[in-house]
N, C-alpha and C positions, 0 to 999 in steps of 0.2 A: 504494500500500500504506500502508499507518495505520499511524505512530506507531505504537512500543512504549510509553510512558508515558503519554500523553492517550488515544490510541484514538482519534483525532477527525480529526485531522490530518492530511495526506501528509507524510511522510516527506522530508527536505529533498535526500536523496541514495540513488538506487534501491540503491545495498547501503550508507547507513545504516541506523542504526534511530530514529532521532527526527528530529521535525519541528524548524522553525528555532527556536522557541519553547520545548519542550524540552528542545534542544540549550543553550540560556542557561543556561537554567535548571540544566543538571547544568556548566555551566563556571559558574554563580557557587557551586555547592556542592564543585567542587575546588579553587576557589580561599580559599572561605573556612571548609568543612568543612561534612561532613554536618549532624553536630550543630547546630551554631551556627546555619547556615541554616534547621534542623528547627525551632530553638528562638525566631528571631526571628518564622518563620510562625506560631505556636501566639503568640506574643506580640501579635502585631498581628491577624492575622486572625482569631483564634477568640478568642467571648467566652464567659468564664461564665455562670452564672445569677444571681451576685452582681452581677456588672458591667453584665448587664442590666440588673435592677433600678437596680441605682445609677442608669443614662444614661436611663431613664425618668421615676425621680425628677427628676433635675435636670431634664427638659425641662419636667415639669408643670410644676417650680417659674417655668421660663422662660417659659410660656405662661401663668402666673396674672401674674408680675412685669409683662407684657407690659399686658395686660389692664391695671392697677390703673395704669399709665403712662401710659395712653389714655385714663383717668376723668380723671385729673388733667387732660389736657390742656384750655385754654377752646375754649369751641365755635367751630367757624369760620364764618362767612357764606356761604352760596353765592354767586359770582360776584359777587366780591370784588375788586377788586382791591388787591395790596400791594405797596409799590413797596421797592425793595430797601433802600433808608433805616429804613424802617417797621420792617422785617422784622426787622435788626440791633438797632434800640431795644428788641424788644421780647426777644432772646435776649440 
């Protein structure tokens, strides 16, 4: 029989009503309160459309910054070798 609150799951105990999952999940919200646990979900896991945008900006920016670090680099030789001496002198 399924879960009362996922629907998904078997039930961890034939006359419970939630699976082990669940079941966590309503003993960390009697331990630390409906609310609170309501509130740190909506905190963490749900984003706006502001925060969106923000974590997209940033990534372009990470992905141009990326880019413009890779120009700078000097070009490498193919099949090269650099012996770990070299390598150090030159960072």
């Amino acid at each position: 029989m399924p879960c009362y609150f996922c629907e998904q799951e078997h039930r961890e105990y034939y006359s419970g009503y939630w699976c082990k999952s669940c079941r966590e999940l309503k003993n960390i919200c009697n331990v630390y309160g409906y609310k609170r646990s309501l509130d740190i979900l909506k905190k963490v896991c749900i984003r706006t459309e502001e925060q969106l945008e923000n974590k997209i900006h940033q990534n372009k920016n990470k992905k141009t910054e990326e880019k413009d670090t890779k120009n700078n680099d000097p070009p490498v030789e193919k099949n090269k070798v650099i012996t770990r001496s070299q390598y150090n002198s030159n960072n």
